[in-house]
C-alpha positions in Angstrom: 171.2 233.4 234.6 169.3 236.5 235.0 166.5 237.4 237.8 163.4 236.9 235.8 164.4 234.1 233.0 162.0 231.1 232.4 163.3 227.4 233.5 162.2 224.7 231.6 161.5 222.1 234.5 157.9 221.9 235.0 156.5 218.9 235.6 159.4 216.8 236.7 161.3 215.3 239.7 164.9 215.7 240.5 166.2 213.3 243.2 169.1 214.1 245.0 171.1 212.9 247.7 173.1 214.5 250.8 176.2 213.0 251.2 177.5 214.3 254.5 174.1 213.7 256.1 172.6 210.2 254.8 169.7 211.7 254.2 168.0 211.2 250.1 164.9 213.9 248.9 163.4 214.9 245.8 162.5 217.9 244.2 159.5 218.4 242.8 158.0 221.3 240.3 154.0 220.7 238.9 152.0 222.7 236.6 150.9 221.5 233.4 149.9 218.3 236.0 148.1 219.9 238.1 146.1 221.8 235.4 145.0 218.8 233.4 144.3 216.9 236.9 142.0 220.4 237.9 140.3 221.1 234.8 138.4 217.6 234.7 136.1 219.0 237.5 134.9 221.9 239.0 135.9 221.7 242.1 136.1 224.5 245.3 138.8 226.1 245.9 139.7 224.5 249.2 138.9 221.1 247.0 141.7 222.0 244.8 144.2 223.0 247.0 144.0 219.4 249.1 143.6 218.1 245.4 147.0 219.7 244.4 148.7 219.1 248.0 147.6 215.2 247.2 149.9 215.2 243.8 152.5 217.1 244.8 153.0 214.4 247.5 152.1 211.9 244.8 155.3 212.7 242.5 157.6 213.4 245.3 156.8 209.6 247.3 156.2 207.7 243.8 159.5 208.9 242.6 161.0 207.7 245.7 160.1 204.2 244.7 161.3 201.8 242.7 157.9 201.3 240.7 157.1 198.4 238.1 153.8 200.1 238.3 151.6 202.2 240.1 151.7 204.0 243.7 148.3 205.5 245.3 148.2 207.9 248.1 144.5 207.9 249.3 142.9 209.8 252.0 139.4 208.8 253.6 137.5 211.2 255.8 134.4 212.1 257.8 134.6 215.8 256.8 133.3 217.6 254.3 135.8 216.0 251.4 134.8 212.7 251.7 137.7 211.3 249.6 141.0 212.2 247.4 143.0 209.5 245.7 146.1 210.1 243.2 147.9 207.8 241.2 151.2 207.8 240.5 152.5 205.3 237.2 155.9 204.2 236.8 157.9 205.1 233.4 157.3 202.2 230.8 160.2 202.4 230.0 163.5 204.2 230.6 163.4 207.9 228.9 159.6 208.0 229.7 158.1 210.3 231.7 155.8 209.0 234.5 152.2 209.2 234.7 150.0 210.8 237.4 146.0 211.5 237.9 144.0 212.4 240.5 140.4 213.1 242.0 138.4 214.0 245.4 134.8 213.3 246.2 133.1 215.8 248.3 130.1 217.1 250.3 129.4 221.0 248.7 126.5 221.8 252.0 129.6 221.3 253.9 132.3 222.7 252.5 133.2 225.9 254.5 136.0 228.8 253.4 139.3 229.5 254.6 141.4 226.8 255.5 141.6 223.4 253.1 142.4 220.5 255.7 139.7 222.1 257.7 137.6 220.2 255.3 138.7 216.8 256.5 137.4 215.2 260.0 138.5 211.9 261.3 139.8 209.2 259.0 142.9 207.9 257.2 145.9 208.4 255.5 146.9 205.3 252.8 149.4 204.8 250.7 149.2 201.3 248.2 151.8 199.7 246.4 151.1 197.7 242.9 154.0 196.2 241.6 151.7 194.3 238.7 150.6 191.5 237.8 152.1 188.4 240.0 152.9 190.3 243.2 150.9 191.1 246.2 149.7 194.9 246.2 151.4 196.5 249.9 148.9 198.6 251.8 149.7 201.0 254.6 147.3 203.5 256.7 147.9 205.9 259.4 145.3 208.0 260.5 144.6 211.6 259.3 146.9 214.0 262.0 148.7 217.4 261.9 147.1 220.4 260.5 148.5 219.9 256.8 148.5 216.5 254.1 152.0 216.7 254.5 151.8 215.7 257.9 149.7 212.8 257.3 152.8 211.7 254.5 155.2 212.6 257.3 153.7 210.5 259.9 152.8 207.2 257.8 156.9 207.2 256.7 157.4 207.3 260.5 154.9 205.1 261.9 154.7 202.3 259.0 158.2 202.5 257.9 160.0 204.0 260.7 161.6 206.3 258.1 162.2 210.2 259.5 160.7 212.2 256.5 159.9 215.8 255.9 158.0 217.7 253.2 158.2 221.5 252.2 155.5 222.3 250.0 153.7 225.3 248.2 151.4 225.5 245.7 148.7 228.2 244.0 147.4 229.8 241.2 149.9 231.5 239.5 150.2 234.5 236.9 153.0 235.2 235.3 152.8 238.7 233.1 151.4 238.2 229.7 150.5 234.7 230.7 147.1 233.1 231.9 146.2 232.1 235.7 147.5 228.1 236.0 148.7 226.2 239.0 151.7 225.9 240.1 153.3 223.5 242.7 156.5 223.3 244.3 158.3 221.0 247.1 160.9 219.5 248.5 161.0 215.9 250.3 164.1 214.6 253.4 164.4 211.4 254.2 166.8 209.8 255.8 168.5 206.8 254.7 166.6 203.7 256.0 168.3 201.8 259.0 169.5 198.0 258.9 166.1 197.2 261.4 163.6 199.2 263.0 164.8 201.4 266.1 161.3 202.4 267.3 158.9 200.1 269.3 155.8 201.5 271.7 154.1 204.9 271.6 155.4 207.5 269.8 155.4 211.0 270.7 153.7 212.6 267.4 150.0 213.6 267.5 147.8 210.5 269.1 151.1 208.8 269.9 152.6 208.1 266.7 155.6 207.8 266.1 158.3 210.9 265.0 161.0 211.5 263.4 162.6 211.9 267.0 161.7 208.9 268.3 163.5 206.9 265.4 167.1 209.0 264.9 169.5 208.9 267.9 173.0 210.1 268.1 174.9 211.5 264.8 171.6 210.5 262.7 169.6 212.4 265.2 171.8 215.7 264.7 172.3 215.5 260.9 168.5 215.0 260.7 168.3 218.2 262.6 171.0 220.2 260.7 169.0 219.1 257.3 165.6 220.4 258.5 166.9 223.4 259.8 168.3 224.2 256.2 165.2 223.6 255.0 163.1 225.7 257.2 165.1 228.5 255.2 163.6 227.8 251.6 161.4 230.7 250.3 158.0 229.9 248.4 159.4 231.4 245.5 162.0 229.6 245.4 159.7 226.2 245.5 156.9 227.6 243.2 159.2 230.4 241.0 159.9 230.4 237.6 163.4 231.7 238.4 165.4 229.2 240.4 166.0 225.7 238.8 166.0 222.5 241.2 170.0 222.4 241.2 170.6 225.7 242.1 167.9 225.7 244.8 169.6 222.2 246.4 173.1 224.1 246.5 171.6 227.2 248.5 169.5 224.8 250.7 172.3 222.1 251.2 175.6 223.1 249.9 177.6 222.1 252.8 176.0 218.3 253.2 177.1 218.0 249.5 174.3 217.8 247.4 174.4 215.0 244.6 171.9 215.0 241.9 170.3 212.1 240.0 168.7 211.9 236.2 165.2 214.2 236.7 162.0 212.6 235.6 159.6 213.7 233.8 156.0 213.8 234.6 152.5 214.5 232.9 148.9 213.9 233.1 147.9 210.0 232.4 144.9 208.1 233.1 144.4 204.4 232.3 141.0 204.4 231.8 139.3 202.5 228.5 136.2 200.9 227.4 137.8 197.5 227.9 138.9 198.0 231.7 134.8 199.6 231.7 133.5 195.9 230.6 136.0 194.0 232.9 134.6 196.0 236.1 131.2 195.1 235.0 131.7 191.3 233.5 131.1 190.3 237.6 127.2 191.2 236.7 124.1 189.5 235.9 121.9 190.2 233.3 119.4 191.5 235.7 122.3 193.2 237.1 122.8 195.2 233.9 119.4 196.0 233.3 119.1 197.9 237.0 121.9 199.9 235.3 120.7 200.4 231.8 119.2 204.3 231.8 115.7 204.8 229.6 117.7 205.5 226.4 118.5 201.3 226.4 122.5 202.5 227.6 124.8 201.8 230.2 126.9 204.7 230.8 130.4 205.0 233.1 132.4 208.2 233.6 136.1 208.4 235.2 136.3 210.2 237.9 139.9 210.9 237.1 140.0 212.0 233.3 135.9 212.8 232.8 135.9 209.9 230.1 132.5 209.2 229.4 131.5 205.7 227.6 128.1 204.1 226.6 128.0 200.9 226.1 125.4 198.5 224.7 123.9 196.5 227.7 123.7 193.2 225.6 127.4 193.0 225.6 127.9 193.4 229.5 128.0 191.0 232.1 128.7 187.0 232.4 125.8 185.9 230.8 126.5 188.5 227.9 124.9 186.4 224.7 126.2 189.3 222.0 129.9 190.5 221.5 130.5 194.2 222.1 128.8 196.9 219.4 130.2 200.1 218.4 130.2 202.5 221.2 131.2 206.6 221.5 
């Protein structure tokens, strides 16, 4: 393949495995994402960069799990952004892509330039698990630490599931010549394999005490881990964010003497699971009196999603549990 050629693998995830180290990771390559998540809102720049950090991170830990349904990383802070939640959605069925969407809520008098997780203050890092209907929903939080998202990712692996886990990310606007500006995002993700039981009890010795990837490997775990890292301290932002280097390729120059084995790449791209119907369920909790504190001088209830920028307008007649008229005609 020649310097300069195209690759058709945006939007997707290739896992991959190390065999001589233990250690699993996914690669992961967003644009088309990343611009349908973006374009919903007009956000700051240092907005969208934590916005596109957030999904990158999204597709590289959802892919990682064996979904029925839907993964959400979340973050919660004091700061000037206020909040950023993604969704990740499982295939629905084998051959389909997966699904992601994403949003942040923010404070614009506070937003400052320069750097994006400067925006955040104290809070938490959460990641939630639905697995569907018939299954308790898993919840775990760390609090926010390090000076990237990534870090935040990094330490909840080690602290809730004592799993050593490292991210290299990068991600921009991007112009290719004769193209328009889009985004463009780029990682890779190390984890070791998980261990029979937890190693790690007590303090840790990560930011606050948590725990670190140190604290959990020991031994021949503890030195492959190492080796693995080291390799990918050596990966170029072009080669995580180019158009030039497929995933494969990429994995042999990183890892070629841990024996890299790849897996089926999945396909990802923009979804949101917002409808009038799930509108009328949130609202079906409400009084009549209820609804009519919502109901704006034009005799409407309106909703918008704050992933997709769906708007709906709905009859106030037909909402709530005392509703006496079925749903009318809405836009």
């Amino acid at each position: 393949m020649t310097f300069g050629q195209r690759l058709a693998w945006d939007d997707t995830v290739l896992p991959f495995q190390l065999d001589h180290a233990d250690i699993r990771g996914r690669v992961a390559r967003l644009d088309g994402v990343l611009d349908a998540i973006l374009e919903q809102h007009d956000y700051p720049p240092a907005v969208e960069a934590l916005i596109a950090e957030m999904a990158l991170l999204t597709a590289l830990i959802g892919q990682t799990i064996k979904l029925r349904w839907k993964l959400s990383l979340q973050l919660q802070s004091k700061g000037a952004v206020r909040r950023i939640a993604s969704d990740y959605f499982a295939p629905a069925k084998e051959g389909d892509p997966a699904r992601m969407r994403a949003y942040a809520s923010f404070d614009g008098d506070m937003i400052t330039d320069g750097d994006a997780f400067a925006q955040l203050d104290e809070g938490y890092f959460a990641v939630l698990l639905d697995q569907g209907q018939g299954t308790t929903p898993y919840q775990g939080i760390t609090p926010i630490a390090g000076a990237a998202l990534r870090n935040c990712a990094e330490a909840y692996f080690a602290q809730s599931e004592q799993l050593p886990t490292r991210f290299a990310l990068s991600f921009g606007r991007s112009t290719e010549p004769g193209g328009a500006e889009h985004w463009r995002a780029g990682g890779v993700m190390l984890q070791h394999m998980p261990q029979a039981s937890p190693s790690a009890t007590g303090g840790g010795s990560g930011e606050g005490g948590l725990l670190a990837a140190r604290d959990i490997v020991h031994g021949d775990d503890a030195e492959n881990w190492g080796r693995a890292n080291h390799l990918l301290d050596t990966v170029e932002t072009l080669e995580l964010i180019g158009p030039s280097v497929s995933p494969a390729d990429l994995l042999v120059r990183l890892f070629h003497d841990e024996a890299p084995r790849v897996f089926e790449m999945q396909p990802v791209r923009f979804g949101c699971t917002c409808s009038e119907e799930r509108v009328r369920n949130s609202l079906s909790i409400y009084s009549a009196r209820d609804i009519a504190s919502m109901t704006t001088d034009e005799g409407i209830v309106t909703a918008d999603c704050q992933f997709c920028g769906a708007h709906y307008r709905l009859d106030p007649a037909t909402l709530g549990f005392d509703a006496p008229e079925a749903p009318g005609d809405t836009e």
